[in-house]
N, C-alpha and C positions, 0 to 999 in steps of 0.2 A: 221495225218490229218483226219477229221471227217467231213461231211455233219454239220453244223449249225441250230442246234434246237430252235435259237431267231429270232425273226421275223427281217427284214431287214431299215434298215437307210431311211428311206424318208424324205422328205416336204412333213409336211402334216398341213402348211396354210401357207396365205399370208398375211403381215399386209404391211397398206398404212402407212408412215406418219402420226401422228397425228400434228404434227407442225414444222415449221419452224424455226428456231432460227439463230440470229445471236451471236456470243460470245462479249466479250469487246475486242478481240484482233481481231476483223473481219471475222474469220471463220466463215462457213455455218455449221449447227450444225441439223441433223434430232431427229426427235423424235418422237418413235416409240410407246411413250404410257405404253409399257410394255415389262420386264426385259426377253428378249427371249434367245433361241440359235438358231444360226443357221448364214447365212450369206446377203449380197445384192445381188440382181438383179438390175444393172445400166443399163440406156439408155444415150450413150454419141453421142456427132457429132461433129467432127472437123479435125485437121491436122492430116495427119498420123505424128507420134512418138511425140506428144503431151501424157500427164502423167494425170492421173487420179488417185489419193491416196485414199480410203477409210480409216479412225482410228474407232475402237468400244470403248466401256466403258458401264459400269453400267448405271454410274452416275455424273450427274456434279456439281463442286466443283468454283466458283464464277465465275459462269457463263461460264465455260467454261471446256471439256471434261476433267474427273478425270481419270488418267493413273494411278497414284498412286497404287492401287489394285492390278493392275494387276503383279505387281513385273520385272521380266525382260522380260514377253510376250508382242510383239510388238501388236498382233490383229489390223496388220496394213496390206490391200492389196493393190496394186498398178497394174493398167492397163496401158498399152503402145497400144495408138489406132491407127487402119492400115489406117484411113482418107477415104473418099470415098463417105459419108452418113452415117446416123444413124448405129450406133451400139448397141448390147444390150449383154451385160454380167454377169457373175457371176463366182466366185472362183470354181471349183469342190471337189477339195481336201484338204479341212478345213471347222470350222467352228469357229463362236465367242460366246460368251457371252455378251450379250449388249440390251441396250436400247436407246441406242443414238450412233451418227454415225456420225462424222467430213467429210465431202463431200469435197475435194480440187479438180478441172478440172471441164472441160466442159460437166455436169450430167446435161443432164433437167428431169432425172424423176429415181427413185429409190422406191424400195420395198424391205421390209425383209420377207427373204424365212425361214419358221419355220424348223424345221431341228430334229428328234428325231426316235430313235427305235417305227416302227409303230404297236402300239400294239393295240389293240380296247379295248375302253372306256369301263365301266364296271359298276361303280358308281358314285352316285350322294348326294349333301347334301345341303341343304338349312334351312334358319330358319328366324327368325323374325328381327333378328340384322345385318344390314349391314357392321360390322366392324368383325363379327363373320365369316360370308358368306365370305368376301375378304379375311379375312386370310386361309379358306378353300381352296378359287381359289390360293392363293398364293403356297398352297403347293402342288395345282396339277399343276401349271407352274414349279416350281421346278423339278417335278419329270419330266416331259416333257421334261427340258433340261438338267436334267442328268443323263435321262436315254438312251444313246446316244452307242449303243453297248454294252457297258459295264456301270454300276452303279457309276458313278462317284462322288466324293466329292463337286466341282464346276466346273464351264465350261468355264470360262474366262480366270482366270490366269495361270503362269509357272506350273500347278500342274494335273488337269482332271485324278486325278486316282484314282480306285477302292478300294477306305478306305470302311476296311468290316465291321468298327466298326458303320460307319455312315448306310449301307445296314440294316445291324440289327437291328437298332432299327428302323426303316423305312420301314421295311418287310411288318409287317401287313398295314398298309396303303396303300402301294404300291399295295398289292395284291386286295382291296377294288378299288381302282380308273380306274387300268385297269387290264387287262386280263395279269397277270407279268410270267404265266407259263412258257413258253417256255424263255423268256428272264432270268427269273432267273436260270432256271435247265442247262442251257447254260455256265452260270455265275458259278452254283456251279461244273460242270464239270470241268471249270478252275481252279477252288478253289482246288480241290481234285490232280488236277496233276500239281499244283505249293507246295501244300503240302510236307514238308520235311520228310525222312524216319524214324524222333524220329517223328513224330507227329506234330510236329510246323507249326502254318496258316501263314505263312505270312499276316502282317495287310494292305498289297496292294495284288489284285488281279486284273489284273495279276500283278504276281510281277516284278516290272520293276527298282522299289526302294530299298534301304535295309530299311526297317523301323521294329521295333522292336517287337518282338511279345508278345503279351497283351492279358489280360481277358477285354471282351465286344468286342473287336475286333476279335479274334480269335474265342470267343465263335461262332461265325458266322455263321462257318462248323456245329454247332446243329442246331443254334436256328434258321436257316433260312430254311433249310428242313423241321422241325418240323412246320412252319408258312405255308409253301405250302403245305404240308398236312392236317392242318385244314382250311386251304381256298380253299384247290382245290381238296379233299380228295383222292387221288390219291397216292396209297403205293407205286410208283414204285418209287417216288423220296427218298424214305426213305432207299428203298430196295439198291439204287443206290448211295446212300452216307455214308450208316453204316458206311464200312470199315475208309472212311474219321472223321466221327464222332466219334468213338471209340477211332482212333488213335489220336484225338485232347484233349478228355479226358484221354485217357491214358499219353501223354506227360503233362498233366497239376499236375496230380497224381504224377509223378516222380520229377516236381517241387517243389511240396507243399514238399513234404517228408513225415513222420510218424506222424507229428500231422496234417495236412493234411490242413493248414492254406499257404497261396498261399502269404507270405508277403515276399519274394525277388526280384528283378530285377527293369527296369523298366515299368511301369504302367500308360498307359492314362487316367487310374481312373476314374472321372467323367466331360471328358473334357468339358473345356469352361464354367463349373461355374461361373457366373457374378461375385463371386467375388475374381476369381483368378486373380493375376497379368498382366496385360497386356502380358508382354513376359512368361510365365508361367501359359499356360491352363492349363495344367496337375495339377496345383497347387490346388485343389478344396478343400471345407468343406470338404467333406469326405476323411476319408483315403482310399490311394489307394490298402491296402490288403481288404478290407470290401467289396470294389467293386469286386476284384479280388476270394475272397472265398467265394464269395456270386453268382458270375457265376460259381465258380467251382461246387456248388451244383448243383446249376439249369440245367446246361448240364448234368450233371452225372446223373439226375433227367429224361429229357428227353432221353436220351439214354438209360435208362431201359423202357420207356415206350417205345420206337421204338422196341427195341430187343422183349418186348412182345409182340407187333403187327405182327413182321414177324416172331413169331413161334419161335423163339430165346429163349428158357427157360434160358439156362444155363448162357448166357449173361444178360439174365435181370436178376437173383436173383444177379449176381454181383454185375453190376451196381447201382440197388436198393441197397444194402446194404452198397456200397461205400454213395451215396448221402448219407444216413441214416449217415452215420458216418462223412461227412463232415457237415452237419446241426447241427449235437451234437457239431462238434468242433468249430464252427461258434456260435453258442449260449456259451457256454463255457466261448470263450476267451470274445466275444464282445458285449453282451447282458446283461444287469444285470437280477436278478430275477423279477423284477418289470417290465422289459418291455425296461428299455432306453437303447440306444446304445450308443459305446463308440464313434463314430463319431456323433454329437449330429445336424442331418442335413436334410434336406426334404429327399434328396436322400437315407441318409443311411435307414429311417424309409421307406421310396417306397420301397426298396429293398427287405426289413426285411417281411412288409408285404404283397410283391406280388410274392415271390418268396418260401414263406413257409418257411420262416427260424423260426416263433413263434412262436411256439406250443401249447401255453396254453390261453383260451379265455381270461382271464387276460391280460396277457403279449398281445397281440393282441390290448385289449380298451386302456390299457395304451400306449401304444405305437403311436395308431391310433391318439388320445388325443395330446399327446405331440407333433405328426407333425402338426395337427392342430393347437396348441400353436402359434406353431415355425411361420405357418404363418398371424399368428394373428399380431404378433410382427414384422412382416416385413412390414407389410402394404399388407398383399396379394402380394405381388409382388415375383417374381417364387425367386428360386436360386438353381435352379438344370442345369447341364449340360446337354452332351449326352445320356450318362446313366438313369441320374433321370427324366428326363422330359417326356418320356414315359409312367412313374409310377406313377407319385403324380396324379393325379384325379380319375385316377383307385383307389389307395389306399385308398384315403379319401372318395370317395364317397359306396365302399363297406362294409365302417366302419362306416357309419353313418354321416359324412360328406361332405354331398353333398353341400351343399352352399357354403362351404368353397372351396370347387373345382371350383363351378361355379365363386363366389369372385377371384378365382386365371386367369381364365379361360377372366373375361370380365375386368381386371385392366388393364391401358392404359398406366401408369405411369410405367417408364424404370426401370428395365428390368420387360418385359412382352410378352404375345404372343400378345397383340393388337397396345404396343408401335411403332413396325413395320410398322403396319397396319395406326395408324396416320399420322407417317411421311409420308408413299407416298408410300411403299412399292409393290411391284406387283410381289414378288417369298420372300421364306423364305433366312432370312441374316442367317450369320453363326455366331454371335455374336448379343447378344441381342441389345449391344448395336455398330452396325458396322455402324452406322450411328449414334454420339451423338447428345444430345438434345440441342446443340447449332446451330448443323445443320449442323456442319464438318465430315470427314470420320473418324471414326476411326484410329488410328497414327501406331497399334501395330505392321504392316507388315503381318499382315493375315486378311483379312478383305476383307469379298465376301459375297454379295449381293444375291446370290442362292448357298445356302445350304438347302435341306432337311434334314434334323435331328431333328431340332427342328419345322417342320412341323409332326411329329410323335403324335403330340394331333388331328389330323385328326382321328386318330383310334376311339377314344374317342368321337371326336362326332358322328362317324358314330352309336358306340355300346350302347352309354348310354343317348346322348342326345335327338340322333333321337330315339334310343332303336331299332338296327337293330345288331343280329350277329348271329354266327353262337352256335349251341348248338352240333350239332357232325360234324366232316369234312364233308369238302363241301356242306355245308348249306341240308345238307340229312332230321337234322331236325332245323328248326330256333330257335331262342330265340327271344321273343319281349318284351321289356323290356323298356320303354322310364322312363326318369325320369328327368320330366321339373324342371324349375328352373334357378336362374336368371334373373328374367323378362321377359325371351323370352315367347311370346303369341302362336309361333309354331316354330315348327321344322321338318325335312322330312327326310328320305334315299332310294334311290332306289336301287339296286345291279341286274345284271344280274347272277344268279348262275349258276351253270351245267343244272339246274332243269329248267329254267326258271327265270321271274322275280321275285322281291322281293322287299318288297318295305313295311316302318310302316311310320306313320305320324299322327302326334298329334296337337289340338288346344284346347287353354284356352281360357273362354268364361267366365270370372265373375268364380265363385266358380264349375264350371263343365268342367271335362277336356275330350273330345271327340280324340279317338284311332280311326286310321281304316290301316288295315294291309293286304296286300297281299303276300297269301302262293301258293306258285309253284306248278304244279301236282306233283305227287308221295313224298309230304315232309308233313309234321306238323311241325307246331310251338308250342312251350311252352311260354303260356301268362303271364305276371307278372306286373300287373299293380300298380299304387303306392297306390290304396285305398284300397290295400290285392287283389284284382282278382287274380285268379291263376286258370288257364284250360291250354286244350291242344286241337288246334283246327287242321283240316283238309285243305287241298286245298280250294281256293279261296279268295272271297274278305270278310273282318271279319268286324265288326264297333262296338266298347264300346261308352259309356256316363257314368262317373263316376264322384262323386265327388270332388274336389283336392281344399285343403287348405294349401295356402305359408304361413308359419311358421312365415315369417319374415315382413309379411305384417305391423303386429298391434305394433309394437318395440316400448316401454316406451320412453319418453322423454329424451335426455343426463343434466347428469348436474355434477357439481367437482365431486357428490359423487360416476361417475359413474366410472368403470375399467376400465383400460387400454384396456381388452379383449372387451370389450361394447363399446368402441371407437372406434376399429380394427372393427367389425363385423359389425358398420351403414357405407355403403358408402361414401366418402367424410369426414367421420369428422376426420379422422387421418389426414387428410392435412390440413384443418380448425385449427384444435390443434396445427402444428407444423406449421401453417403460422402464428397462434398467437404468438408463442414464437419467431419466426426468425425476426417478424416484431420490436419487442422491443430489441431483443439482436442478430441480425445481426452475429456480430461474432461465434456462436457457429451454424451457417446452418449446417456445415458438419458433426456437429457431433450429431445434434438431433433428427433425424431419427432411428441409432444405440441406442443411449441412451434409447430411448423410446420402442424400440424393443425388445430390454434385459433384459429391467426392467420387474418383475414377471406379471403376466395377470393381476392379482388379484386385484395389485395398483391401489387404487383410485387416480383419479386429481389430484385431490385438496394435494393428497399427495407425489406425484410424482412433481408437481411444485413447494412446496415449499421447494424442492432440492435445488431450485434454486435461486442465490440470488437477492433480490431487488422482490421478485416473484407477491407483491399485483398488480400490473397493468397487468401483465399477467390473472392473475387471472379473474381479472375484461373482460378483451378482450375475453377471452377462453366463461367464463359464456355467454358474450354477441354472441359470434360465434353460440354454440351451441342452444341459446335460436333462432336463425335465421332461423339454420336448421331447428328445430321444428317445424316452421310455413313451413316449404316449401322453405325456403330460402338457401343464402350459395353458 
C-alpha cells in the first residue's frame, strides 16, 4: 500500500438539462446536451417508500433511451424516499456514462454532476472551422470521462477498464490538454507491478481481465514514459520505469525469436479499421506482424535512448543494436527496395515512416507518395484504426503532403474524424462508424460513444496546425512551426508549460500569413515558418508577416481527360463523379467507390468510364457535373 501520486475523483461541473423529452412510449427522458460521466443530483417530494428510477444512455434510438450499448450494465439507479418534504439526492458510489437520462418518480428538478480525475487544465486549441474546434472539444470530453482513476477504455458499458493500448496512443494528447503527470505515473506504477515475471504487460491495467498480451498495447510500458518525459521533462519517471520497460522489450525479443520478426500469437494489430468485419476488429488492412515488428523496434529504439539519458551505457549500446537489427529485419521481410510495403495500407506506410523503419530518401518519397495514392483513391476518407490514426498526418505532412493530410483531416463523409462531428457527436465514438449514416446504432455489440483513441489527431493539431510543440522535454525549448492549410484563415494553441505559458497563433489575410508566438522565461523557441523563416528567438512575445501562397487556390478546370488523382484532390468532385454514375446505374452504388479507388491515379475519365457498359450518358452527366463545379457550382 502506497500514498497515491494521481490527483483525486471530483465533480468538477454541473450541467442543467438542456431539454425535456417525452419518448413514444410516455417516459420523461432528460437531456443533458452532452455525452458526460458522472451521475444525478435529484430533488424529489412525496410518500415515504415511493420509488424513484433513474436509467442513463449515450443516446436515443426512435425516440426513446438506446440501452443496447451498454451490453449487460444496468446504469440504472433507484431511490426509495423517506416522505416528509422535499428531498435531494445523489448515488455516491458509481458513476454513468450518458447524455440522457429516463427520469420514472416523483423528480421536480434534476442536475448531472460531472464526475472525472481532477487534474488542471493545461491546453487550449482553436481555429477557424467550427466542425474542426467540436471535434477538438469532443476529445477533451472524452478524456474527462475516462480519465476517472484509472485510463479507461469507455465509461458506460459492462467494460471501464484500463486498455493500455487505447492510453498509448492517447498519451501525447492527454499530456497537452491537462496536467496528466501525476495521474499517469500513478497509472504506470500499476503497470509495472501487474507486470508478469517473463516480462509480459498485460493489455488491461489493472489487470482485472485475462486479455491477451499484444504489440501497441503492451508497448505502453515504453512509449508512455517516454511521452512524460518529453512533455514534462522529468527523468525520474524514466528512472522509475526502466526496469518495467527493459523487461517488456526483453519478453517481446524472446517472442520474436532469431529472425526477430514478432509474427506469432494473437495480435490487436491495428484495431477497428473501418474496414474490418464488424465482429472482427482485429481484422484490419494491415497485417498484424507489421504492426507488431514495427513496435518491437520502436520500443527497443526508445529504450536505448532512456538507458542513455540515465548514464546506462552498457544498456543502451544493447538496446541500440537490438533495434538496428530489428529495422534490418523489418525492412528485409516487408519493404521492397523501392519503398512499398507488403501490407499495402495507410497504416502500414504511417508506421514505416514515423517510426524510422526507411532508411533511404528514396524508399521514404516512394513510400510517402504511395500513402498519398492510397488516399487519393479513397476519397480522403481515413482507414486506419488505433494504431494508424495517430500516424497518417504526421507522415504525410512531414513528406511533403500536407494537404492531403488536411483533405484527410476536414472529410465529413464516413468514415472520418468529422463524420462524428455531423451527426451530433459531443465525445470521440469508438468506431468510426458507431452511429451509421442511416442514423441507427451500430449492430456489432461494441459500440460506445466515448472512446478516446481516435481523438489522438488532437496531437496534430495542437503540433502542426496550430504549430505549437515541444523541441527538447518539457517545452525547455519550443518548436514553432504552424503550417496552415485547408482553408482555415486561423488557428491557435496555448499550453501552460513548467516554464510558464506558451502559446503560437496564426492568421491569413489574402496572400500574407501573420504568426505571433509566446515564449516562456528561461526557454527559446526554434522558428520555422512555411515561407523558409528559420531563427531562434528568446523569451517573450514574437510577431512575423510573411508571405503564404495555397498551392491549391488556382486548380485547372476538370474534364474526361482529367485523372482519377485530379478528381480525388478537387473537393467534392469524387462524389459529383460517383453520384453521376449511381444515378444512371443504381445497381452498382456498392461497388463504385472501391472500383474507382483501385483503379491507378493516372486513369483518365473518360477512360475509366468507358469500362463501363452503356457508358455515353454517363459521360455526357459527368462532363456536365464537372463543368458546374467549375463555375462555382455542385
Amino acid at each position: 500500500m502506497v500514498v497515491p501520486t494521481g490527483p483525486p475523483v471530483r465533480v468538477t461541473e454541473t450541467l442543467e438539462p438542456v431539454a425535456t423529452l417525452t419518448s413514444p412510449s410516455g417516459k420523461t427522458i432528460l437531456d443533458f446536451g452532452q455525452n458526460l460521466v458522472g451521475r444525478l443530483r435529484i430533488t424529489v417530494s412525496g410518500q415515504a417508500g415511493e420509488e424513484v428510477v433513474l436509467r442513463h444512455a449515450e443516446i436515443l434510438q426512435d425516440g426513446e433511451l438506446c440501452t443496447g450499448p451498454l451490453r449487460t450494465a444496468k446504469a440504472t439507479d433507484t431511490y426509495v424516499l423517506r416522505g416528509g418534504g422535499a428531498e435531494a439526492w445523489e448515488p455516491r458510489f458509481t458513476f454513468h456514462g450518458f447524455r440522457y437520462a429516463e427520469v420514472t418518480g416523483p423528480v421536480s428538478g434534476a442536475v448531472a454532476l460531472v464526475c472525472h480525475s481532477d487534474m488542471e487544465r493545461t491546453g487550449w486549441f482553436s481555429c477557424s472551422d467550427p466542425l474542426v474546434e467540436r471535434l477538438h472539444e469532443n476529445a477533451v470530453w472524452g478524456m474527462r470521462g475516462n480519465f476517472l482513476d484509472v485510463p479507461t477504455d469507455c465509461p458506460q458499458r459492462d467494460e471501464r477498464l484500463g486498455w493500455t493500448g487505447d492510453l498509448q496512443v492517447f498519451a501525447p494528447t492527454a499530456s497537452f490538454l491537462y496536467d496528466s503527470s501525476g495521474f499517469l505515473n500513478s497509472w504506470l506504477a500499476d503497470l509495472a507491478a501487474e507486470q508478469e515475471p517473463d516480462g509480459a504487460v498485460p493489455s488491461v491495467i489493472p489487470s482485472v481481465v485475462h486479455a491477451p498480451v499484444a504489440a501497441a498495447w503492451g508497448d505502453a510500458a515504453v512509449i508512455v514514459p517516454w511521452t512524460l518525459y518529453q512533455r514534462y521533462g522529468d527523468l525520474g519517471v524514466l528512472e522509475a520505469q526502466f526496469s518495467s520497460m527493459c523487461a517488456w522489450v526483453d519478453h517481446v525479443e524472446s517472442l520474436a525469436g532469431e529472425d526477430l520478426l514478432w509474427n506469432s500469437g494473437f495480435q490487436y494489430g491495428d484495431w477497428l479499421d473501418p474496414t474490418a468485419p464488424p465482429g472482427r476488429p482485429e481484422a484490419a488492412k494491415t497485417y498484424p506482424e507489421i504492426v507488431a515488428t514495427a513496435y518491437f523496434a520502436r520500443s527497443a529504439d526508445l529504450v536505448a535512448r532512456t538507458a542513455l539519458l540515465l548514464g546506462r551505457t552498457g544498456e543502451a549500446e544493447r538496446y541500440e543494436a537490438l533495434a538496428t537489427r530489428i529495422r534490418r529485419a523489418f525492412r528485409d521481410e516487408y519493404i521492397t527496395p523501392s519503398g512499398r510495403l507488403l501490407s499495402d495500407s495507410q497504416t502500414a506506410y504511417g508506421l514505416a515512416l514515423r517510426f524510422g523503419l526507411l532508411p533511404g530518401g528514396e524508399q521514404r518519397r516512394h513510400a510517402a507518395g504511395r500513402l498519398a495514392d492510397l488516399l487519393r483513391g479513397s476519397g480522403y476518407r481515413i482507414a486506419t484504426g488505433f494504431v494508424g490514426t495517430p500516424l497518417v498526418c504526421d507522415a504525410l505532412a512531414e513528406s511533403g503532403f500536407l494537404d492531403s493530410a488536411y483533405r484527410l483531416l476536414l472529410q465529413k463523409e464516413c468514415p472520418s474524424w468529422l463524420y462524428p462531428v455531423v451527426q451530433g457527436a459531443t465525445t470521440i465514438w469508438e468506431r468510426w462508424d458507431s452511429l451509421l449514416p442511416d442514423g441507427r446504432v451500430n449492430p456489432s455489440g461494441m459500440t460506445s460513444f466515448n472512446h478516446y483513441a481516435f481523438g489522438a489527431v488532437a496531437d496534430w493539431l495542437h503540433r502542426t496546425v496550430a504549430g505549437l510543440a515541444p523541441a527538447e522535454p518539457g517545452y525547455r525549448r519550443l518548436r514553432i512551426t504552424p503550417r496552415p492549410g485547408g482553408g482555415l484563415t486561423h488557428a491557435s494553441a496555448r499550453l501552460r508549460t513548467p516554464y510558464g505559458l506558451a502559446a503560437c497563433s496564426w492568421t491569413l489575410n489574402g496572400e500574407r500569413l501573420t504568426v505571433e508566438a509566446t515564449v516562456p522565461p528561461n526557454t527559446s523557441a526554434e522558428v520555422n515558418l512555411p515561407d523558409g523563416t528559420e531563427q531562434t528567438v528568446g523569451s517573450g512575445t514574437h510577431r512575423w508577416n510573411v508571405p503564404f501562397s495555397d498551392l491549391t487556390a488556382d486548380l485547372p478546370p476538370l474534364t474526361l481527360d482529367s485523372t482519377l488523382g485530379e478528381v480525388a484532390d478537387r473537393p467534392g468532385a469524387l462524389k459529383l463523379l460517383t453520384d453521376a454514375i449511381v444515378a444512371r446505374m443504381p445497381e452498382i452504388a456498392e461497388f463504385i467507390g472501391t472500383g474507382l479507388g483501385s483503379a491507378p491515379q493516372g486513369t483518365r475519365i473518360r477512360d475509366a468510364l468507358k469500362l463501363i457498359p452503356g457508358a455515353e450518358p454517363i459521360l455526357h452527366d459527368v462532363e456536365t457535373a464537372f463543368a458546374e463545379l467549375g463555375r462555382g457550382g455542385g
